[in-house]
N, C-alpha and C positions, 0 to 999 in steps of 0.2 A: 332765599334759596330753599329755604324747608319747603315753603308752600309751593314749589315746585314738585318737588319728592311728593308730598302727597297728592298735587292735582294728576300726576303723571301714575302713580300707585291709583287713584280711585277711575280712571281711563281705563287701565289694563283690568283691573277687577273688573269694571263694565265688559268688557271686552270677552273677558272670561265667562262671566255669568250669562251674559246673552247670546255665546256660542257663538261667536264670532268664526273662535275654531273651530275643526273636528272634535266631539264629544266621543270618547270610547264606548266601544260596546259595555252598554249594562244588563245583555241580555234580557230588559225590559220588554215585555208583550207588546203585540204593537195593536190598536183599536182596531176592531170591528166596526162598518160600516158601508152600507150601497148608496147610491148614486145613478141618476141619470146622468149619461154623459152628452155635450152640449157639441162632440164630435160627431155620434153616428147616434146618439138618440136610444142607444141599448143601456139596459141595465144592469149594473156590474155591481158583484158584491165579493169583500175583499177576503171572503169566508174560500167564495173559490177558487182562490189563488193562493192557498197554503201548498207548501210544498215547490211553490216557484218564488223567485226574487221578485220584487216589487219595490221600483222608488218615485217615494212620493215628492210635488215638488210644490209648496204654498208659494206663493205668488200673489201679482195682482197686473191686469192687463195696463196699468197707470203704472207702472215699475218699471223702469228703463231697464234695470241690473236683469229680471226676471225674463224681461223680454227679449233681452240679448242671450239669453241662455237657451233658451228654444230650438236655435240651429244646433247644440251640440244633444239634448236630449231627443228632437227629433230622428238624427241621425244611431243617434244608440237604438231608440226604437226600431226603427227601420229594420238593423241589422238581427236583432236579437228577438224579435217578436214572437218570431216560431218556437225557439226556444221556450216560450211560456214568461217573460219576462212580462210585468206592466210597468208600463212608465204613467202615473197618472198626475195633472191636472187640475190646483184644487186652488181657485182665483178667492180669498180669503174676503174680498169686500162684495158681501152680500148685498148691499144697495145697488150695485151694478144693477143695468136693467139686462135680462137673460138678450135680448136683441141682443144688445149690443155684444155680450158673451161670444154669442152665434156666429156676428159678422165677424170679431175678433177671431175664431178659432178657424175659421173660412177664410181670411184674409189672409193670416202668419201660415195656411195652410198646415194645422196641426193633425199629427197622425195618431195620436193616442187620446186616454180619454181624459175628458179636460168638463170639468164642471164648476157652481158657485156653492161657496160653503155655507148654507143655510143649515146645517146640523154641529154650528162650532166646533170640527175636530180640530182644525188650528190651536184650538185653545188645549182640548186632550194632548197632543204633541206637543204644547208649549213651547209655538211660534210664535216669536217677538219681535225677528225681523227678516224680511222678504229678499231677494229670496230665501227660502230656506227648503233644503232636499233633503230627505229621511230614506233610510235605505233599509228595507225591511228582506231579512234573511228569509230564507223558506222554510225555517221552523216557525217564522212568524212572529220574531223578535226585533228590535230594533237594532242594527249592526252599526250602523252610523249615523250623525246629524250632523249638516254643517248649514251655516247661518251665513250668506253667502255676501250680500253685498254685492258690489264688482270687484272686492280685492282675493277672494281665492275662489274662482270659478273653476283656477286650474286643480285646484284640489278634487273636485264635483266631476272634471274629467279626470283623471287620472283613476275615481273611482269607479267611473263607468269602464274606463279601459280592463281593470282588475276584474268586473264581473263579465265584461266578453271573454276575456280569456279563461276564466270558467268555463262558458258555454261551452267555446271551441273546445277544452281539452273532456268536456265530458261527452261532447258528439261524438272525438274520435274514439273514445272509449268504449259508445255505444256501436261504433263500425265492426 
């Protein structure tokens, strides 16, 4: 029965440590870093998107969990774009060959920018498991992390929900 108690204690620490959960804001900076994107080919640097949200989403197109997630950041995107939001993209296994990237982001029909991480920021973020969304505030700090798996995807919605309703209450503001 003990060795219970601790297999079930050294789980939950797992579980903990590799952020399973949402991680609190630590007001940590979030990296600097550009990128061709593998959507439209333009060059994006994440210098000029201070001042707007930005969530980033590591992944890998061999990830069921990450690829099931695609419909619901597509459609965030979709909606919020104008607003200045980016939703980007960042397929973390670099042997991929970029073709295959291509047909991938062509195929799932992706709307934002989506590239391969030949510059290890997964590792700057300390990404451990896929999916995992980072939500960077427009001062340019890290406001959330969640480590997503397939069991709290709805947490990953519920956050995008929280930054639409942003958008909208500062558009009508701007009316």
């Amino acid at each position: 029965m003990h060795k219970k108690h601790i297999s079930l204690l050294i789980i939950l620490l797992s579980c903990a440590y590799s952020g399973l959960y949402p991680q609190k804001s630590t007001a940590e900076p979030a990296f600097d870093f550009s990128f061709t994107s593998m959507h439209d080919g333009k060059q994006y640097s994440t210098v000029d998107y201070r001042g707007k949200n930005m969530v980033l989403v590591f992944g890998s197109i061999y990830c069921r969990p990450c690829v099931g997630l695609l419909p619901l950041l597509k459609n965030f995107y979709t909606k919020n774009k104008s607003s200045g939001v980016l939703v980007v993209g960042v397929d973390v296994d670099s042997t991929t060959e970029q073709e295959k990237i291509i047909k991938f982001v062509s195929d799932q029909a992706i709307n934002f920018p989506f590239f391969i991480d030949t510059q290890q920021i997964a590792r700057k973020y300390k990404v451990f498991m896929l999916p995992t969304v980072i939500f960077i505030d427009e001062k340019g700090s890290i406001s959330k992390k969640y480590c997503i798996g397939s069991r709290t995807a709805k947490s990953v919605e519920q956050e995008l929900k929280k930054l639409e309703a942003q958008y909208a209450a500062f558009q009508n503001e701007a009316k």
